[in-house]
N, CA and C of each residue as an Amber inpcrd file, in Angstrom:
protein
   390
   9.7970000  29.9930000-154.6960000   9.3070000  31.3330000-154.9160000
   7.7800000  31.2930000-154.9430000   7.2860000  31.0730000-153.9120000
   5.6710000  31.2340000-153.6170000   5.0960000  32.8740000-153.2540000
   4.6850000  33.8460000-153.9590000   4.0740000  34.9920000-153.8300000
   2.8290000  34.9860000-153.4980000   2.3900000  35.2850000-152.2850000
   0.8050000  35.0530000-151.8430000  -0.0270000  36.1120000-152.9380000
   0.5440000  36.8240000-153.0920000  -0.3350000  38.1700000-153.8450000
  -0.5370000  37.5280000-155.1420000   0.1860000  36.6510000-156.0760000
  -0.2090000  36.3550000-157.2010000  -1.2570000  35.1590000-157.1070000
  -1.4610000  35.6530000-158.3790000  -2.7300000  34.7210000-158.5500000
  -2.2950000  33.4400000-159.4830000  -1.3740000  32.9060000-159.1530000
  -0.9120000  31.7770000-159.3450000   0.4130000  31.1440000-158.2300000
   0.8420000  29.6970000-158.2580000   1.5080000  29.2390000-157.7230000
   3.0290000  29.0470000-158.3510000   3.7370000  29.2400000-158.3310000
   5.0580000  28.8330000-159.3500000   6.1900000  28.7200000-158.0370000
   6.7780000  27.1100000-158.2490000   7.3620000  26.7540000-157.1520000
   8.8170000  26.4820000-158.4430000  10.2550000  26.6740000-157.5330000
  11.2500000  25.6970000-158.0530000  11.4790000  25.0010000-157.7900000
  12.3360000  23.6650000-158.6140000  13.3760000  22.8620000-158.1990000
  14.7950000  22.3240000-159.0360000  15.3520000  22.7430000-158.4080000
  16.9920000  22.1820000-159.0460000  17.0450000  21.0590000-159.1090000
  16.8090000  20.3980000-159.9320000  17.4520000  19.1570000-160.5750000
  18.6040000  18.6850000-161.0420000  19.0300000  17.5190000-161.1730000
  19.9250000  17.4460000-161.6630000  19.7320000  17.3840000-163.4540000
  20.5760000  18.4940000-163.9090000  20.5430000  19.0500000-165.2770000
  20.0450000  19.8520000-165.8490000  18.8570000  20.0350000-164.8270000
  17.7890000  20.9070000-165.3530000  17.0440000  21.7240000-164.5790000
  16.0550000  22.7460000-164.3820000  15.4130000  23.5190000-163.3060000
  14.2360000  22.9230000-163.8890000  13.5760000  22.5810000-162.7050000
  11.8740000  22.1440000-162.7770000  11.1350000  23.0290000-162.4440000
   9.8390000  23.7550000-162.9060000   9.1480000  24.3300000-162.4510000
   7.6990000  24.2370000-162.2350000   7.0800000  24.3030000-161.3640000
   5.5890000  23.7030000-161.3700000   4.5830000  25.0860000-161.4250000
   3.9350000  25.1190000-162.1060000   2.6780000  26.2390000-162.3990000
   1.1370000  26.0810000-161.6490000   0.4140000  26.2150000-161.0880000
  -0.8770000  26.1580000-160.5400000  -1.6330000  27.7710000-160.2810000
  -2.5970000  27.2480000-161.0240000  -3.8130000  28.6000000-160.6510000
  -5.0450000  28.1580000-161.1540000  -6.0050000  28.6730000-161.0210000
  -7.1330000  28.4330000-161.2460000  -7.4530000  28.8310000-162.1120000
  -7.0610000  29.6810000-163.1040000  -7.0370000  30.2100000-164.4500000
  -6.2500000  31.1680000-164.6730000  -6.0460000  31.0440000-166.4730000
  -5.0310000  31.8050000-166.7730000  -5.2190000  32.7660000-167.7620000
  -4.6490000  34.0150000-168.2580000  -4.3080000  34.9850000-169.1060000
  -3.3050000  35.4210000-169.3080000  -3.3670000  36.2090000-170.9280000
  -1.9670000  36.3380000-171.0960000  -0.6600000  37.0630000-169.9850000
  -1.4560000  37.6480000-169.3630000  -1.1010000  38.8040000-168.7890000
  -0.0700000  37.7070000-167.2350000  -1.0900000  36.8880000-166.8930000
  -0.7640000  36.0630000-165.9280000   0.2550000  35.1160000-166.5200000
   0.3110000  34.2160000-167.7350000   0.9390000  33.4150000-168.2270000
   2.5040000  34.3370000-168.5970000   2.4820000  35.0390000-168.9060000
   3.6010000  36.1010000-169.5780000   4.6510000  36.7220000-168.1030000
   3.9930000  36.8980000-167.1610000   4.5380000  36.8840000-165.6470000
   5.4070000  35.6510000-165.2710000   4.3180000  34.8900000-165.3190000
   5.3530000  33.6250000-164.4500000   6.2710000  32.6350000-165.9270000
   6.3530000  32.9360000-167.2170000   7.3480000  32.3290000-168.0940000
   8.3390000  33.8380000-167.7700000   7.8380000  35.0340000-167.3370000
   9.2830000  35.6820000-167.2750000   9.8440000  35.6550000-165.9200000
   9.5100000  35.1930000-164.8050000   9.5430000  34.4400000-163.7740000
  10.6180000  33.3190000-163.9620000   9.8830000  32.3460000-164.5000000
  10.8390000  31.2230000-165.6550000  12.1860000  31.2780000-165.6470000
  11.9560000  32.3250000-166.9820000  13.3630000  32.6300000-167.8110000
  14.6920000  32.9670000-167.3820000  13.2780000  34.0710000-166.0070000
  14.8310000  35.1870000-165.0880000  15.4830000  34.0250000-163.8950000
  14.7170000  32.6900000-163.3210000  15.4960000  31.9730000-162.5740000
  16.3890000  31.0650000-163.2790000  15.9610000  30.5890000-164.8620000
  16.9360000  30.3640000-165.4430000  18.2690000  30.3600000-165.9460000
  18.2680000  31.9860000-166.2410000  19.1150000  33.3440000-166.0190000
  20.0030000  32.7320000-164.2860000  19.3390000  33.5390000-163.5540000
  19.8940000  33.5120000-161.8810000  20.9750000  32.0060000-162.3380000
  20.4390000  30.9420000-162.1570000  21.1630000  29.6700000-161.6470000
  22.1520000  29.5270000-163.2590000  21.9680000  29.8840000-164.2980000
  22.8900000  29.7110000-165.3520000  22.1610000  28.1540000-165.5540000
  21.1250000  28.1970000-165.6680000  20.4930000  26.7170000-166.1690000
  20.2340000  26.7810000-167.6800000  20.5810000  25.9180000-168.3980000
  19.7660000  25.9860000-170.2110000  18.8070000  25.0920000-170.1700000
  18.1090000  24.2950000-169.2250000  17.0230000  23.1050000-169.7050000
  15.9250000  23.6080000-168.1630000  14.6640000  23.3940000-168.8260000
  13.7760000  24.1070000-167.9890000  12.3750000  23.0550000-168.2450000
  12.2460000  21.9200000-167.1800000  10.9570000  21.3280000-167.7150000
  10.1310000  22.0640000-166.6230000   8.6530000  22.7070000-167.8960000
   7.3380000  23.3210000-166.8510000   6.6930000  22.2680000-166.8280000
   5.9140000  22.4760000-165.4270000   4.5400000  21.1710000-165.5710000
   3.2050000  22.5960000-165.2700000   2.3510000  22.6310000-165.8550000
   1.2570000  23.5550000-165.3250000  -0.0060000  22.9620000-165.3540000
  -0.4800000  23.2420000-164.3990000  -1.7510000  22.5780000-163.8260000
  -2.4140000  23.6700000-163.8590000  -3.2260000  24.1820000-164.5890000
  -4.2400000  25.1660000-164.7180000  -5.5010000  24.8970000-165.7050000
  -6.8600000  24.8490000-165.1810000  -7.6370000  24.1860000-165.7520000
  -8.1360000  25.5470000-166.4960000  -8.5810000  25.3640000-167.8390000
  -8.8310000  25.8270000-169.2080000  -7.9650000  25.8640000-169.6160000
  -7.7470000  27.4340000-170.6280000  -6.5080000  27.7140000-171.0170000
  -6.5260000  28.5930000-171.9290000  -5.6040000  29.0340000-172.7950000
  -5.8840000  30.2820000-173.4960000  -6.6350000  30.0150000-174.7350000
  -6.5550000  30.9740000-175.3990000  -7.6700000  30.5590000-177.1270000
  -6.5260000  30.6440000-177.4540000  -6.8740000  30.7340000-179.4830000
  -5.3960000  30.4980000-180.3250000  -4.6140000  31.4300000-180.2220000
  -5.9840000  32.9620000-180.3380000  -4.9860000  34.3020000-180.3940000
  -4.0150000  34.5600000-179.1050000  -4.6640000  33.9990000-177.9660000
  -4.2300000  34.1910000-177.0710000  -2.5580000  33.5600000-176.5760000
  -2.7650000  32.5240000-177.2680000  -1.9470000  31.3390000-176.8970000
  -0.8160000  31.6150000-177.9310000  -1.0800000  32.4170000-179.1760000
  -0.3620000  33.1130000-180.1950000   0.6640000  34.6480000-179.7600000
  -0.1640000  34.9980000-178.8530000   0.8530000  36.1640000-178.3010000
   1.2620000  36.2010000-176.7630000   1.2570000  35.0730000-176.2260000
   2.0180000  34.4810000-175.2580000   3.5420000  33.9140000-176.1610000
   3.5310000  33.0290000-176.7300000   4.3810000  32.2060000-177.3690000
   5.2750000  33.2430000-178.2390000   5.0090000  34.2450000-178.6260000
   5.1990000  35.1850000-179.3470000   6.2490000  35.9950000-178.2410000
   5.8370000  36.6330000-177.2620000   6.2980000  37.5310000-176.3320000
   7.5200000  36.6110000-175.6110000   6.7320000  35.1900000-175.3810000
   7.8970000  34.6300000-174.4840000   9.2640000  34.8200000-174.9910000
   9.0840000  34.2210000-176.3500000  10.3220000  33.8870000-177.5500000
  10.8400000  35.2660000-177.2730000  10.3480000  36.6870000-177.5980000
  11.2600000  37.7050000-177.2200000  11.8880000  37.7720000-176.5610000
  11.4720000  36.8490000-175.3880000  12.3610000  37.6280000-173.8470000
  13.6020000  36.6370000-173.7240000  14.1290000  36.2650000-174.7350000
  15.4410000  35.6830000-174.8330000  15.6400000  34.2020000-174.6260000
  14.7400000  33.6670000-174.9990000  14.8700000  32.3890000-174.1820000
  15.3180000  30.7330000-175.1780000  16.3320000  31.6550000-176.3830000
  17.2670000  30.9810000-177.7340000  17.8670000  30.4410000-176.5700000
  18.3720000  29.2780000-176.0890000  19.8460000  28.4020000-175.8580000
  18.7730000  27.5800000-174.5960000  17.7540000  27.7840000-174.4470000
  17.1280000  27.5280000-173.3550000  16.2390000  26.1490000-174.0260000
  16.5280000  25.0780000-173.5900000  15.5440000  23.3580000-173.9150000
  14.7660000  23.5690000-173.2620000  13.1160000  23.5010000-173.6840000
  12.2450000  23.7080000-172.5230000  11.0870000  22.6610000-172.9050000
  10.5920000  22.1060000-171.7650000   9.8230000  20.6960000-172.3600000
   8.8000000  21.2740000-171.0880000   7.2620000  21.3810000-171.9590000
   6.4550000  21.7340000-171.2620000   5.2120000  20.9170000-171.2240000
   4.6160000  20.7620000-169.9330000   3.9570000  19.5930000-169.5540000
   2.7270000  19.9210000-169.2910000   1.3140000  19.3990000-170.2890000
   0.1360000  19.7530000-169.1180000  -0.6030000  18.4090000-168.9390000
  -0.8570000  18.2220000-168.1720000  -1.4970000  16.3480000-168.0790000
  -3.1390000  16.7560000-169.0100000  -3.6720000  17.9470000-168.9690000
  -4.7380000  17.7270000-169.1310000  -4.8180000  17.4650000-170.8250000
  -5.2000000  16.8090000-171.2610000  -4.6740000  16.5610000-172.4470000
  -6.3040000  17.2660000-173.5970000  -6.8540000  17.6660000-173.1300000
  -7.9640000  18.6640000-173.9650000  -7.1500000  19.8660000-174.4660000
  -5.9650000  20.3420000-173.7200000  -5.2210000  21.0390000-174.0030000
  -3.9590000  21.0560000-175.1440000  -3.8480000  19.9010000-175.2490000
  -3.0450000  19.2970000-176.0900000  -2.5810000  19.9720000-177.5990000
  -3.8070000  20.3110000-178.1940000  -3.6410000  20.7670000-179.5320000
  -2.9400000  22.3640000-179.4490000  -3.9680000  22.9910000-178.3370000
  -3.5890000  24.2110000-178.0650000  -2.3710000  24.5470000-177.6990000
  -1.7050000  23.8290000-176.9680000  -0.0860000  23.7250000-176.8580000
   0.9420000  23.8640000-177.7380000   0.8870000  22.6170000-178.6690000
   1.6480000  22.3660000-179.6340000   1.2730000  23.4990000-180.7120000
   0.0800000  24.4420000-180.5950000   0.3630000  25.4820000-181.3740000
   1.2550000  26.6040000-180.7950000   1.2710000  26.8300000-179.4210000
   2.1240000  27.3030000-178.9750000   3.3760000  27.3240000-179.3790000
   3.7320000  25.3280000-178.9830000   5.2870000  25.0680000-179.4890000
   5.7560000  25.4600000-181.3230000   4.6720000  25.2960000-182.3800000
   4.7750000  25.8890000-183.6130000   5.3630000  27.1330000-183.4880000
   4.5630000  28.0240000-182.7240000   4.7230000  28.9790000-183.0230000
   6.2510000  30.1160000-182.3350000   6.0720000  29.3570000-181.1970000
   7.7580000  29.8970000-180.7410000   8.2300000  28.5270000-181.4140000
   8.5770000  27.8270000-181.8620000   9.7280000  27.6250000-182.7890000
  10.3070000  28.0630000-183.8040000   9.0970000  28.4030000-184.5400000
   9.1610000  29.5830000-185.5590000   9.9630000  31.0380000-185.3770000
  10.1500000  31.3400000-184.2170000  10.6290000  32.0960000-184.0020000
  11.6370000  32.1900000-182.7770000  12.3570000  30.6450000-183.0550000
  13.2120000  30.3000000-182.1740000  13.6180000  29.5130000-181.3320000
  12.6390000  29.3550000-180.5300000  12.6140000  28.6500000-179.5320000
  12.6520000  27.2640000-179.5420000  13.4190000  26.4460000-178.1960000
  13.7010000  25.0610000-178.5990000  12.9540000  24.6960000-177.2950000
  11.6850000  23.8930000-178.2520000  10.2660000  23.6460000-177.2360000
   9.8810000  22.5550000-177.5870000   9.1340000  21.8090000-176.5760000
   8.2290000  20.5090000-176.7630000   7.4800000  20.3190000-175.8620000
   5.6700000  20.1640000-176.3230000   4.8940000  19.8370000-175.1820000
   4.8790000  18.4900000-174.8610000   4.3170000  18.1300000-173.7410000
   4.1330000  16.6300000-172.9330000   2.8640000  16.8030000-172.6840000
   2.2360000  15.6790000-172.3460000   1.0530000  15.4910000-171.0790000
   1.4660000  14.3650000-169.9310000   2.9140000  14.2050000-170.1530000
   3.5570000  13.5810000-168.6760000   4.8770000  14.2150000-168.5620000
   5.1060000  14.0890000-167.0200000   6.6010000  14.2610000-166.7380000
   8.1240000  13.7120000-167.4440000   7.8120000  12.6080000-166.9410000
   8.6700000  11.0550000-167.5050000   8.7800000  11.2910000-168.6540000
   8.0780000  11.5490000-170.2570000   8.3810000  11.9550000-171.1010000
   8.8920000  13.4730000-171.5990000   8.2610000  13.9660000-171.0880000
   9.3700000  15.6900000-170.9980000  10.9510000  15.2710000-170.3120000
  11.0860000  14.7190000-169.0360000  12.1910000  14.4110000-168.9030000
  13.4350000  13.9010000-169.8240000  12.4490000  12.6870000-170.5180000
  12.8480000  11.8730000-171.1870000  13.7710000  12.7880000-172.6380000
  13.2340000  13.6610000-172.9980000  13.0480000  14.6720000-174.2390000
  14.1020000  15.6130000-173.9720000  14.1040000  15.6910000-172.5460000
  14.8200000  17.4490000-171.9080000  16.2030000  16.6770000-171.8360000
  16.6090000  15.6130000-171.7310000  17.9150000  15.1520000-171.2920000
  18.6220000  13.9620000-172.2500000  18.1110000  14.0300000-173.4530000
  18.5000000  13.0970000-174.4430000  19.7300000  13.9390000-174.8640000
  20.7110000  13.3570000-175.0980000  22.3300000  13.6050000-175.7740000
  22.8360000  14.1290000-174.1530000  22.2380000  13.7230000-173.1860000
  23.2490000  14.1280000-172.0250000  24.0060000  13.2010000-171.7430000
  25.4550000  13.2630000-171.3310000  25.8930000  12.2570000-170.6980000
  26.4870000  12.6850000-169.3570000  26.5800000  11.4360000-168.2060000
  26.4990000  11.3950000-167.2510000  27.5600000  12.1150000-166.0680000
């Protein structure tokens, strides 16, 4: 699902167990971030997937408030039964994330950031068996 008109990239892939999704843009807002997690959610939805690892490659990133009512909105849009292990390599980002993950957990959500793949994987597929 590549949309030339948006101002970001969000590609799928079916995995086995899980839907992968990759994020790229050159910067982000809530407005933009809140699009492509409901983007997310609704191909989640479509394929009947519950485990969803993001990887997003977008250099900066939001502030707290910002990053507070993203995490906030996502959790509304239904996304209880959904494992989601989210990945940013850039690791300056790091703190800002895991306030994210605080904060939709708090209100639901079953989340964990990475700054690698291999370990989100690792996270997204523990108690699976084969």
């Amino acid at each position: 699902m590549n949309e030339p008109t948006k101002p970001y990239e969000l590609t799928f892939e079916q995995r086995q167990h899980y839907l992968y999704a990759r994020i790229t843009a050159d910067k982000t807002n809530v407005a933009k971030a809140l699009d492509y997690w409901k983007a997310m959610i609704e191909k989640c939805r479509e394929l009947d997937i519950n485990r969803l690892l993001v990887e997003q490659i977008i250099p900066g990133g939001l502030d707290t408030t910002e990053t507070f009512k993203v995490a906030t909105e996502v959790t509304a849009m239904g996304i209880q039964g959904i494992k989601i292990a989210f990945v940013d390599p850039d690791t300056e980002l790091y703190e800002a994330h895991q306030f994210g993950e605080l904060v939709g957990g708090n209100r639901g959500a079953w989340s964990k950031v990475f700054t690698t793949v291999p370990e989100a994987e690792n996270w997204l597929l523990q108690g699976m068996t084969s």
